[in-house]
N, C-alpha and C positions, 0 to 999 in steps of 0.2 A: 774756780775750777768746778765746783759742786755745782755755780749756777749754770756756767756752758753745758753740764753731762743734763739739767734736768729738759734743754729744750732740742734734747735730741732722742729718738728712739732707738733703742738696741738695735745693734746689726741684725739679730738673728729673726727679728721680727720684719725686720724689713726685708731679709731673703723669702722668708713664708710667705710674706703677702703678696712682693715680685711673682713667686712661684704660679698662687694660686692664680693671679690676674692673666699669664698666660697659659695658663690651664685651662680656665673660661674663654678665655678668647679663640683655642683649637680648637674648644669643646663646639665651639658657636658656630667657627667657620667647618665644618667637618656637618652639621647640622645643616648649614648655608647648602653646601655641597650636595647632600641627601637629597634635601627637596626641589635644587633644581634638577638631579638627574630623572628625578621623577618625573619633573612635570614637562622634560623635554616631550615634543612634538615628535622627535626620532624614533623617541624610545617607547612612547605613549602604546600601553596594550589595552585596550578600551575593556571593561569588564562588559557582560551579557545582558541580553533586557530580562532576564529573569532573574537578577540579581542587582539591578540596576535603571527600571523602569521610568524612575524619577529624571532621569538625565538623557529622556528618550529626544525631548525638544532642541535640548543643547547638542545634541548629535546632529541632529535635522541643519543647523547651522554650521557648520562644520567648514569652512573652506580647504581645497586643494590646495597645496601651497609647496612651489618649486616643481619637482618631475615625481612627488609624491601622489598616489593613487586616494579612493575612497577606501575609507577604513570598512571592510565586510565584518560588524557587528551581531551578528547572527551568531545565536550559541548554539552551544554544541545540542543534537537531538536531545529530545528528552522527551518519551512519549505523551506523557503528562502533561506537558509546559507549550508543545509546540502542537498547533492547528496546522498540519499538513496541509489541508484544504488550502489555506492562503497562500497563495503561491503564482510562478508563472511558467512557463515553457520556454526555455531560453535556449537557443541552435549552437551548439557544438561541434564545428565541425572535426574538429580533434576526438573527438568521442570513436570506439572502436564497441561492436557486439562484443559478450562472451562467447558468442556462439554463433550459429547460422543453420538455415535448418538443410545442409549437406553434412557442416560437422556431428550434428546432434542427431542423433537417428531417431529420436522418440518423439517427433512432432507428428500427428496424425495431417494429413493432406489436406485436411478442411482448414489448416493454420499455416501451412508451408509455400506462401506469399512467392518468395523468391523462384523457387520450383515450379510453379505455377505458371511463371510467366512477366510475375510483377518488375516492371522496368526501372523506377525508382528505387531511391534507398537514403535520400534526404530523412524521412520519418525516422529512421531509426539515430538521430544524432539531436534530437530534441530532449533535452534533461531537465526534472522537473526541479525547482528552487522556490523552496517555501518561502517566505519574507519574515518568517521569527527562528529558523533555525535552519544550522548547513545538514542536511542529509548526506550521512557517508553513502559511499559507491558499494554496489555490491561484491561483497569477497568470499569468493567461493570456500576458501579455506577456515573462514572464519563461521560459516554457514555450516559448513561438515562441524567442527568441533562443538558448535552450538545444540547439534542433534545427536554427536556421539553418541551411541548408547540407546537410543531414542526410537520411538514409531510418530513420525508426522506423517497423519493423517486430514487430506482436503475432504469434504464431504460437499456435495451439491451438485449443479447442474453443468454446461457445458462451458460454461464462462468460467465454473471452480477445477476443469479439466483444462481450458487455457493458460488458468495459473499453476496448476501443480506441473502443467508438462515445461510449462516457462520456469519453474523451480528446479525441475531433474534438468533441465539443460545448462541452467546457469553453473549448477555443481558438477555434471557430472565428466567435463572435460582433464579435469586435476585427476579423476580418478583410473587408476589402472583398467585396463579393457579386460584383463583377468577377477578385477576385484569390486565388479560391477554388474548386476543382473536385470532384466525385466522382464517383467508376468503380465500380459494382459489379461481381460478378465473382462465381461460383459459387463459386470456390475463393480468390480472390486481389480484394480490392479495396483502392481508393487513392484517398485526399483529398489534394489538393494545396493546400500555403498557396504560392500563389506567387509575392509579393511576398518572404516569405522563403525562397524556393525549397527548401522542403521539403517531404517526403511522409510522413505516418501510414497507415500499410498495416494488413490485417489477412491472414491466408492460414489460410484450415482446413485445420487436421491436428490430430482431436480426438485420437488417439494420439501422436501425433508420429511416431512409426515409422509403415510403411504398413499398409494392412490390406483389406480386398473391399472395406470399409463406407465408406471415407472420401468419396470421389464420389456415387456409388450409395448412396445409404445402404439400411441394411437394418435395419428394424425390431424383427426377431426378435432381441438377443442372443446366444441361443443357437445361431444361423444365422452369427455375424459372427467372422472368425478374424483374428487380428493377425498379422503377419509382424516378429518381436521384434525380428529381425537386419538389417531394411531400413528404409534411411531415405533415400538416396539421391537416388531419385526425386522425390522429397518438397525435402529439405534442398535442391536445385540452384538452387533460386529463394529461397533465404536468405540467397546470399552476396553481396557486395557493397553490405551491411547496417553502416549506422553502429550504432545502436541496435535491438538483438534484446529481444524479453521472451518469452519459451515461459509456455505453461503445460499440465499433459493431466492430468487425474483421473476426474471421474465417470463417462467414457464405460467405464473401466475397470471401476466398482462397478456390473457386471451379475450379480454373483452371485459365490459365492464361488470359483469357480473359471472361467476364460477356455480358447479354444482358439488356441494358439500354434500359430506354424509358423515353419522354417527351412528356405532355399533358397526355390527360387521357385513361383511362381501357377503356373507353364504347363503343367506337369502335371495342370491339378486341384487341386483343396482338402483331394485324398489327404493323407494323411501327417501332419496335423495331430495334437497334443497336448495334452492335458486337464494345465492348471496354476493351483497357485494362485494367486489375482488377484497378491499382493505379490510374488511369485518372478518370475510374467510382467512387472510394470509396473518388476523393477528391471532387468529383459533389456532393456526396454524401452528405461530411461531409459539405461542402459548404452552402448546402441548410439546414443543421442543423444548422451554424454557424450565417448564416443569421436571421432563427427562434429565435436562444437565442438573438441575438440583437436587435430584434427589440420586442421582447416581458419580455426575464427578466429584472426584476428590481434590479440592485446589490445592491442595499438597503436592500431589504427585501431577497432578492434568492442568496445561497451559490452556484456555480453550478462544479461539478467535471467532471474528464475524466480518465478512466484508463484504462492506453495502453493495449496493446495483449497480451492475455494470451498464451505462446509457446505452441504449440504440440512436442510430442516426438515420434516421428514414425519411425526414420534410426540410433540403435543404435550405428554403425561403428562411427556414429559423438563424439561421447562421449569416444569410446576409445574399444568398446565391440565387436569386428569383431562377434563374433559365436551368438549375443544376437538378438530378434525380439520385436521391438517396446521396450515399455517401461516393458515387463513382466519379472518381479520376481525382478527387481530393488529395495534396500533396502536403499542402501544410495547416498548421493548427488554427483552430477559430480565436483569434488577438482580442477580441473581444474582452474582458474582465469580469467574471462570473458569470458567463456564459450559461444559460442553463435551458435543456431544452424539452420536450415533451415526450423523451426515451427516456428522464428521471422524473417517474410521481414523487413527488415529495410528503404525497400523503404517505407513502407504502414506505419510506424512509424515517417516517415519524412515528410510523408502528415500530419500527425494530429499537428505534432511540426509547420509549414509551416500557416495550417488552423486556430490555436488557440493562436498566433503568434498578426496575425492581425485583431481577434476580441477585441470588444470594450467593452462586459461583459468579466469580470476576471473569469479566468478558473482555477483551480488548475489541474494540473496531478498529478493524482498516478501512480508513474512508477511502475510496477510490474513484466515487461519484463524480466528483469537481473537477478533478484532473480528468479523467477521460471524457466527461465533456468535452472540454477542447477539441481532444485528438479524431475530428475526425477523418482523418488522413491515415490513420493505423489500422482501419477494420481490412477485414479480406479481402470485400470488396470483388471483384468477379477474377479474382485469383484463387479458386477455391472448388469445391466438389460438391455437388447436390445430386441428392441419391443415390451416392458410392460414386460418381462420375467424375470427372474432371470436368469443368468446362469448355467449348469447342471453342476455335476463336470467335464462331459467329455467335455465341453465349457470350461469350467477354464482351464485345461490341454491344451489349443490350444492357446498360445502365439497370436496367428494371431487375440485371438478374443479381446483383451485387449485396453482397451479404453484410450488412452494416448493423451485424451482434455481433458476430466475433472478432478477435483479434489475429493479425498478422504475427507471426513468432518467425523470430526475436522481433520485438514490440513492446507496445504498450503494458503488458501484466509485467514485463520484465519491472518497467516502474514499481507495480502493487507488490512485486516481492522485496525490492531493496526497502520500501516501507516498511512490509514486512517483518525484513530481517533486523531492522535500525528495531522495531518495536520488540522485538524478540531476544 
């Protein structure tokens, strides 16, 4: 008896051990389970290249597999993280305006394409898609809440008038026709959302420093002298600004060299200095650079900067030998970095250079690269020279086709949904 009991083990240890061995073995299958639901192909949500860089190649290889699509790995915007520049223009034809310039009454006629005369409208369903990240679309509602409370103010020249008038249009459909105002102004105008008691301003200062030209303007170039080291008189009606965006270039690109001056008007236009255009416009920006630091508060003032808006004036650069300027162009230049001699890239390396080593934090909106492309978006001889319209026998004349500015709704609609993603 004794001997049979020593070569056996108690029951209750052989229930514990039972127990535990199928306790491991749920434990394991239940673990099994885990990681293939993970690593199914179904359910696969790829992480971001900015969290995930290393695993860039192994995407590259990727196959289709079944009625399964390409996985869109682009992470979400991130001012910081995404080169907007890289990108492409890809044709939507689902794509619908916010607006038109019969809905939106605040397009001045020099931008009001359709009104004009302009017979296409392919350009406006071309959406720009960076290749490192998805740009959200622009949301009116979410633009108003962004500025609740707020004065965004554009400051610059006529291409910083194309963007602010393409910003009041984007928003201001949502808003009540009772709860909505506009002031023009020769120098300084204001739309009021006033249910969200905010204001979108524009104020011209096509140098941003001062100059004879800015008020008065003066046609001659060669007649128009910049004052590199004043800004003052100008800046006084800046401050007090939640959201600043500056922009100043082409008024600059009248040749290759400008007449500067330092000290003041009241003498006379004596004294002035023959310089060249990038030496002046970084005096320029300099003396701008200087006013934002010694007077915004990056507490309170957001302040932006967006680069040069291209001219398109030598079609051969695009690929068009028989074509004049940008007339009768419908679609984008396919080309892949496309760049052409409407962006100096020296005068782009001055602002990179300038905003580099100031001490308020500056955002750029690069808008260079991408409107490159477009040169199917300018006004083009849909447009008004000298308070005028043009006749149809002006339309018919290639030479007379205006390839600075933009068609609204258009291309700056882009620069604002940027913009707004950055904001």
């Amino acid at each position: 008896m004794k001997h049979h009991m020593r070569g056996k083990l108690p029951r209750p240890i052989i229930i514990t051990t039972i127990c535990v061995l199928f306790f491991v073995a749920a434990l394991y299958a239940e673990r099994l389970s885990l990681i293939s639901s993970r690593t199914s192909i179904f359910n696969f949500k790829p992480c971001s290249r900015k969290y995930n860089k290393a695993k860039s190649n192994e995407r590259k290889s990727e196959e289709v597999l079944g009625n399964t699509s390409w996985i869109d790995d682009r992470f979400d915007f991130d001012g910081e993280e995404c080169n907007v520049a890289n990108g492409k223009w890809v044709f939507n034809k689902s794509i619908e305006a916010l607006y038109n310039d019969t809905s939106c009454p605040y397009i001045d006629r020099q931008y009001s394409c359709f009104k004009n005369g302009r017979p296409d409208s392919d350009f406006l369903r071309w959406e720009w898609q960076p290749e490192d990240c998805t740009l959200p679309r622009f949301n009116p509602e979410v633009a108003l809440k962004k500025i609740q409370g707020k004065r965004l103010l554009f400051v610059g020249d006529s291409l910083q008038r194309n963007q602010w008038e393409s910003f009041v249009c984007l928003v201001q459909a949502i808003i009540p026709r009772k709860q909505k105002s506009m002031k023009r102004g020769r120098v300084h105008s204001v739309f009021k959302a006033k249910e969200y008691n905010a204001t979108i301003e524009f104020y011209w200062a096509p140098f941003l420093v001062e100059s004879n030209s800015d008020i008065h303007i003066i046609g001659d170039p060669k007649k128009r002298i910049i004052k590199v080291d004043a800004i003052q008189e100008r800046a006084k009606n800046w401050t007090g600004v939640d959201i600043l965006v500056f922009n100043t270039y082409v008024w600059w690109m009248s040749g290759l060299r400008v007449n500067a001056l330092w000290g003041s008007f009241a003498n006379g236009e004596e004294g002035y200095e023959e310089l060249e255009t990038p030496i002046a416009y970084k005096l320029g920006l300099k003396t701008w650079a200087n006013w934002v630091d010694s007077t915004i508060d990056p507490n309170k003032t957001r302040v932006f900067f967006t680069t040069m808006s291209p001219a398109h004036t030598k079609s051969e650069e695009w690929g068009h030998k028989d074509g004049v300027k940008c007339f009768n162009e419908t679609k984008p230049v396919r080309k892949k970095n496309h760049w052409g001699s409407g962006s100096n890239k020296g005068m782009m390396s001055v602002v990179a250079s300038v905003v580099k080593k100031m001490k308020v934090p500056v955002t750029v909106i690069n808008i260079t690269q991408i409107s490159e492309y477009r040169i199917d978006g300018h006004s083009s001889v849909y447009t008004e020279t000298g308070g005028k319209l043009l006749d149809e026998e002006e339309k018919a004349n290639p030479k007379n086709a205006d390839c600075i500015h933009w068609c609204l709704p258009g291309v700056p609609d882009t620069w604002n949904q940027i913009f707004l993603a950055m904001l």
